[in-house]
C-alpha positions as a LaTeX table, in Angstrom:
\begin{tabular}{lrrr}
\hline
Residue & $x$ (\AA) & $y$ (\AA) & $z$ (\AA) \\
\hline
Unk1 & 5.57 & $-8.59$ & $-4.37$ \\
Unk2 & 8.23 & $-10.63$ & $-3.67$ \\
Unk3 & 11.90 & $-8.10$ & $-3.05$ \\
Unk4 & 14.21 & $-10.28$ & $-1.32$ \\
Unk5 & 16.26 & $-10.83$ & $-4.35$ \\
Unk6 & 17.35 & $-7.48$ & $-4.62$ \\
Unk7 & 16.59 & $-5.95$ & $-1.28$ \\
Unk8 & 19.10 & $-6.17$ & 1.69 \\
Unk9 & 15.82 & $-5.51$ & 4.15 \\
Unk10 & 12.17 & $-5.55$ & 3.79 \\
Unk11 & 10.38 & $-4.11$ & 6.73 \\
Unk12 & 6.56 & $-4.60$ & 6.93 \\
Unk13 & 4.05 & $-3.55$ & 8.66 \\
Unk14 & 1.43 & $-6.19$ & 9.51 \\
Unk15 & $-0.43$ & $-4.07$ & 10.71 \\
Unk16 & $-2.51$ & $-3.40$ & 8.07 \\
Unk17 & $-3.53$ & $-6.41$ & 4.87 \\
Unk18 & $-1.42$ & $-9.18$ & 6.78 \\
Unk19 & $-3.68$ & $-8.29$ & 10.08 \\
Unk20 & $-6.80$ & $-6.43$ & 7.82 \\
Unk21 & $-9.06$ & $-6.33$ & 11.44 \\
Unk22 & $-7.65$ & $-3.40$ & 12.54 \\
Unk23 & $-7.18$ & $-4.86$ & 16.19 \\
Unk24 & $-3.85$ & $-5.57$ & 16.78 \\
Unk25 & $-0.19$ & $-3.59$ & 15.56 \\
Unk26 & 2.97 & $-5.19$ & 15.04 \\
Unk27 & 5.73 & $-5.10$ & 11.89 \\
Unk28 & 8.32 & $-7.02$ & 10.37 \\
Unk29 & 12.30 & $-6.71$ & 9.72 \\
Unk30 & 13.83 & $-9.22$ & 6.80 \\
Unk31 & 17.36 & $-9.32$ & 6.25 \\
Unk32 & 18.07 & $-11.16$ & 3.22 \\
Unk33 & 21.33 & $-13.56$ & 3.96 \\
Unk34 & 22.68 & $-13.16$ & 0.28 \\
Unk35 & 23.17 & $-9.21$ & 1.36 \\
Unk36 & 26.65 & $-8.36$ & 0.96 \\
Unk37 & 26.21 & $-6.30$ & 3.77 \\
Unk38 & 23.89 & $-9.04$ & 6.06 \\
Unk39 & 26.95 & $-9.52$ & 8.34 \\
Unk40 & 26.82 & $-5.94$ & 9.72 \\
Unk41 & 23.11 & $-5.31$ & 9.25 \\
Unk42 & 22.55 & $-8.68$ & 11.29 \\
Unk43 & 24.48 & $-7.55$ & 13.73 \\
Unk44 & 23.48 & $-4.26$ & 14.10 \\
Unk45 & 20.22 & $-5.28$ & 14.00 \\
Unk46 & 21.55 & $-8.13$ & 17.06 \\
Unk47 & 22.20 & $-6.13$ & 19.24 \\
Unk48 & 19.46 & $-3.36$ & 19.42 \\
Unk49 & 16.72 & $-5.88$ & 19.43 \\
Unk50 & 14.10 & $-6.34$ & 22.17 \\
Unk51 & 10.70 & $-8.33$ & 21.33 \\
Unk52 & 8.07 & $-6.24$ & 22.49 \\
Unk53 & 5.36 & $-8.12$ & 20.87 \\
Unk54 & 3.09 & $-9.58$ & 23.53 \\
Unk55 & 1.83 & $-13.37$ & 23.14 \\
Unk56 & $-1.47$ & $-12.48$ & 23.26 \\
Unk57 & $-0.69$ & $-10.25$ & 19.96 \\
Unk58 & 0.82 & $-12.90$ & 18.25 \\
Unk59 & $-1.60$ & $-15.33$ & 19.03 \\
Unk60 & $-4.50$ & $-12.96$ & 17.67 \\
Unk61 & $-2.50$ & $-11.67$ & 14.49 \\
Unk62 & $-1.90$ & $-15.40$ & 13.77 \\
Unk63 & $-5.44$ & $-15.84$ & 14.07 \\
Unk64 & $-6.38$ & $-13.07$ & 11.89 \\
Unk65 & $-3.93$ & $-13.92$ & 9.28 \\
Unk66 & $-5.54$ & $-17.38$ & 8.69 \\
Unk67 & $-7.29$ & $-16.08$ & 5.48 \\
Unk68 & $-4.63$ & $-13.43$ & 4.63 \\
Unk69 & $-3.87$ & $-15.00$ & 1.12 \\
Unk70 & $-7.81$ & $-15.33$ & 0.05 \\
Unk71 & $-8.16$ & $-11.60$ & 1.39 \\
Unk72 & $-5.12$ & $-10.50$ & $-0.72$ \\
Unk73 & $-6.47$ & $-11.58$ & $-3.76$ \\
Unk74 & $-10.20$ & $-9.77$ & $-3.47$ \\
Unk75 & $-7.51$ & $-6.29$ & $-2.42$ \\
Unk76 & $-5.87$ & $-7.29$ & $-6.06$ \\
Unk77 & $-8.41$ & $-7.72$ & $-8.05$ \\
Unk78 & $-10.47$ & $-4.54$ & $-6.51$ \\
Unk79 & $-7.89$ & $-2.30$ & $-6.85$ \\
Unk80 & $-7.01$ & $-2.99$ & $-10.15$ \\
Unk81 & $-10.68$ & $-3.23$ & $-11.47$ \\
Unk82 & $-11.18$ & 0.20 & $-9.71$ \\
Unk83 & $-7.45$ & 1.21 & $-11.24$ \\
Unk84 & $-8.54$ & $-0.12$ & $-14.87$ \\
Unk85 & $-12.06$ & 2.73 & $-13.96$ \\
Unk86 & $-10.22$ & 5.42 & $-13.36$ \\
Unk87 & $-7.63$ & 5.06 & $-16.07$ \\
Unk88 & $-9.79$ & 4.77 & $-18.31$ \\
Unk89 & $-11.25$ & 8.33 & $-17.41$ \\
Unk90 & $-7.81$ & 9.82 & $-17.44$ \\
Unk91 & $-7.51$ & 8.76 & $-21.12$ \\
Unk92 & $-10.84$ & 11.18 & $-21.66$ \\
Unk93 & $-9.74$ & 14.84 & $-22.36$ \\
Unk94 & $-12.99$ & 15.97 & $-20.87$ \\
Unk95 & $-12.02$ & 14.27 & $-17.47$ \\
Unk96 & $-10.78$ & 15.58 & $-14.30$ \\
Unk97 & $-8.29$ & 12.74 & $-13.72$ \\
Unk98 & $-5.12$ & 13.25 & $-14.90$ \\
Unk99 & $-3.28$ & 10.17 & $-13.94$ \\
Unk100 & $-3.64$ & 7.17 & $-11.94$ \\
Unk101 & $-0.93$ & 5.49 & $-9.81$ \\
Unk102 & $-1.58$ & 1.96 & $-10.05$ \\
Unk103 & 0.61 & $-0.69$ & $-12.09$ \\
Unk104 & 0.50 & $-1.20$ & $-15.09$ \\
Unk105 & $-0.58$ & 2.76 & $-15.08$ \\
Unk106 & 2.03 & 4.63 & $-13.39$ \\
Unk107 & 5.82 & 5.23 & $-14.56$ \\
Unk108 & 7.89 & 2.04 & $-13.87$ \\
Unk109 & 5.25 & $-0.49$ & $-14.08$ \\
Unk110 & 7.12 & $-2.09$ & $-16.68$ \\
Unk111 & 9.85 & $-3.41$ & $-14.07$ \\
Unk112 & 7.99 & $-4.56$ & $-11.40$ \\
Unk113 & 6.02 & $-7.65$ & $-13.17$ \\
Unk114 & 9.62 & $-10.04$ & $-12.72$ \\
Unk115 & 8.80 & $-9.38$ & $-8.82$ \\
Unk116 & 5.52 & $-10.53$ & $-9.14$ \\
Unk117 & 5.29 & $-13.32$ & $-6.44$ \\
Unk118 & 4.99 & $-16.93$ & $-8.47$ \\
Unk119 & 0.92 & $-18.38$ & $-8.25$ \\
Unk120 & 0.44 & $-20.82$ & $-5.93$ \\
Unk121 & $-2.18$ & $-22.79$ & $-4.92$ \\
Unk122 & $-3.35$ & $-20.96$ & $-2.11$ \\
Unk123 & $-2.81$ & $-17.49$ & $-4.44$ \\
Unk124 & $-3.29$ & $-18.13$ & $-8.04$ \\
Unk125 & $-3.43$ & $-14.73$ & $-8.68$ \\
Unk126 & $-0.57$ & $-12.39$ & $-7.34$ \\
Unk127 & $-1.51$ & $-8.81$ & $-7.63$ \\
Unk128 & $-0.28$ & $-5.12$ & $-6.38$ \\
Unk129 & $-1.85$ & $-4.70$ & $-3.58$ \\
Unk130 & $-4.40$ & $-2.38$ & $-2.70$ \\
Unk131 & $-3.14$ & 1.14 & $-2.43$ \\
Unk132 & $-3.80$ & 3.16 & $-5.70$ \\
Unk133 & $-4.02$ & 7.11 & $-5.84$ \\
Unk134 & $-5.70$ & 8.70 & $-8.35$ \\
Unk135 & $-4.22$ & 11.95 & $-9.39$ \\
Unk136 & $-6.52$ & 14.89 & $-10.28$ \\
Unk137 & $-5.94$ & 18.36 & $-12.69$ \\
Unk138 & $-5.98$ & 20.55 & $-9.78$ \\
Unk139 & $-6.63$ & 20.97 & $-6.02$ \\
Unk140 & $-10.00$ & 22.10 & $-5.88$ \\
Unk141 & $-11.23$ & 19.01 & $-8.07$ \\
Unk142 & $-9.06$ & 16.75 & $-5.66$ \\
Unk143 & $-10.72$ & 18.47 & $-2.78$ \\
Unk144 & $-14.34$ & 17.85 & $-4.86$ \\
Unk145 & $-13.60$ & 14.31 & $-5.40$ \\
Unk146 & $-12.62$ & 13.45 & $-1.76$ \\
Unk147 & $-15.67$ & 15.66 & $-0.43$ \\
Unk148 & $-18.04$ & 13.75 & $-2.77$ \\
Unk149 & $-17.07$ & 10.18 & $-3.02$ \\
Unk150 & $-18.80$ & 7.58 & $-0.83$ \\
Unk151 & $-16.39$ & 6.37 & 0.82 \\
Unk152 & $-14.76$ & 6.52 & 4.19 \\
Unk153 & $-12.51$ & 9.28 & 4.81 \\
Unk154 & $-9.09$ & 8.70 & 6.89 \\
Unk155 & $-4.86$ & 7.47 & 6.73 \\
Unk156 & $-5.65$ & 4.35 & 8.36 \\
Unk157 & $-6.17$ & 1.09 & 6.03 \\
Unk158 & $-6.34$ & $-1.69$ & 8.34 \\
Unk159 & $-9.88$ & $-2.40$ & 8.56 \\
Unk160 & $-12.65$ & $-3.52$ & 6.61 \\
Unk161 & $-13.18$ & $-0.64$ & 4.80 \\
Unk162 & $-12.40$ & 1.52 & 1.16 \\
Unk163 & $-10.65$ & 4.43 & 2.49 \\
Unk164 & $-9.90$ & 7.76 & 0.77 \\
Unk165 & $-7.07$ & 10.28 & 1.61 \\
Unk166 & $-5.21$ & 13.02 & 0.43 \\
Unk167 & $-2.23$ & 11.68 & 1.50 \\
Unk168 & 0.47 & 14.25 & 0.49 \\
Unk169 & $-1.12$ & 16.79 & 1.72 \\
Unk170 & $-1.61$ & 15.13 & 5.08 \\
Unk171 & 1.75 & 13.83 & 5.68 \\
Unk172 & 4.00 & 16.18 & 3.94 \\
Unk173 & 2.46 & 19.57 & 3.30 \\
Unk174 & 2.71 & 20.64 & 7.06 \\
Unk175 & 6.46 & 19.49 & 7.83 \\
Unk176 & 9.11 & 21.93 & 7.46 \\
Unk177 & 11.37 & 19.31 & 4.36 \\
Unk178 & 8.01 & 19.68 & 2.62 \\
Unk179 & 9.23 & 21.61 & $-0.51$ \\
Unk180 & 11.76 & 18.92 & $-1.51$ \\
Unk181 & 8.72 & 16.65 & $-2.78$ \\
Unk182 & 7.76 & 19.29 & $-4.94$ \\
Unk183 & 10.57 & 18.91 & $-7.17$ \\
Unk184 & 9.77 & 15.56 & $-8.04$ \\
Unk185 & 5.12 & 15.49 & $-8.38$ \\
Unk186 & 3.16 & 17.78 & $-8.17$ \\
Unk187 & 2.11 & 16.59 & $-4.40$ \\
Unk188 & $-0.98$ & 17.88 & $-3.75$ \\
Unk189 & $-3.48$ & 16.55 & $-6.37$ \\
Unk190 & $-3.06$ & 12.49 & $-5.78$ \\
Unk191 & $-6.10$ & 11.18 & $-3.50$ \\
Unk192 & $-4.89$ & 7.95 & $-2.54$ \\
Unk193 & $-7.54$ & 5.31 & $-2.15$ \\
Unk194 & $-7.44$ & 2.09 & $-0.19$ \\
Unk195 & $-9.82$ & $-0.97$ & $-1.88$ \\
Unk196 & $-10.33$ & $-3.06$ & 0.55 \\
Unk197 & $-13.18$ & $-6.11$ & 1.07 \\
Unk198 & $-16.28$ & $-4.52$ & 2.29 \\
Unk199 & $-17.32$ & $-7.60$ & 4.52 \\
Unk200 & $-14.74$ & $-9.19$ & 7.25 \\
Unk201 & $-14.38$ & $-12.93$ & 6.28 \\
\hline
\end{tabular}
């Protein structure tokens, strides 16, 4: 995806697909310069900094990164292959899957083609990543569905590996603001799944 057009910052962690070997953490701040409000966001920004990101980090993220663009594109088209799967059991009344969060799927796909980064050479074939969740009729068959798939089970997606997780429940179900997500989705039948390229390159 490609924000900066309409984004005043884009902060990324590369941590995770930029790194994908799961042995080395940093992130990323963007402030876009067309911002109306770059002046005081740059210098905000200014004059809190402090680069704690050791060279031997950045040499080895560099490093890893050298096939991030080839890796992005297997993420793409796995996710949405496995996205395409699952919607089309969500479109069968006799299915446990109610509803799969994955573009073109999910509410608001419809706006988020025009940020679509342009192909290119080295990545004919811009995608949406590799984070879908897959949203189930009730607890107990999200519970049965994470027990039962076979895949690895865990939050972290920075590694070689498909990953499953019931996310909400992990991250907001036990924190006291909890209740405001409820208004908004029902937050604890998603299982959010991670496709990610089985092999390391």
């Amino acid at each position: 995806m490609d924000l900066l057009g309409v984004a005043d910052v884009i902060i990324t962690s590369l941590t995770k697909a930029f790194s994908g070997y799961a042995d080395v953490m940093a992130g990323s701040v963007v402030l876009n310069p067309n911002s109306a409000h770059y002046s005081i966001l740059n210098g905000a920004v200014s004059s809190r900094f402090h680069n704690e990101l050791f060279e031997e980090d950045v040499v080895h993220l560099l490093s890893n990164n050298e096939n991030y663009l080839a890796r992005c594109m297997i993420h793409n088209r796995n996710a949405s292959a496995l996205a395409s799967y699952f919607q089309s059991l969500a479109l069968d009344p006799s299915s446990p899957i109610c509803r799969v969060w994955y573009p073109p799927y999910s509410p608001g796909s419809d706006y988020l083609g025009s940020f679509l980064r342009k192909s290119t050479a080295d990545c004919p074939a811009p995608g949406y990543g590799f984070l879908l969740s897959v949203e189930f009729e009730t607890v107990e068959l999200a519970a049965a569905f994470f027990d039962g798939v076979n895949f690895f089970k865990g939050p972290h997606i920075g590694a070689h590996l498909t990953i499953v997780v019931p996310f909400n429940n992990c991250e907001y179900l036990s924190r006291p603001f909890s209740f405001r997500f409820h208004q908004f989705i029902e937050a604890r039948t998603p299982v959010r799944v991670s496709i990610i390229s089985p092999q390391p390159f």
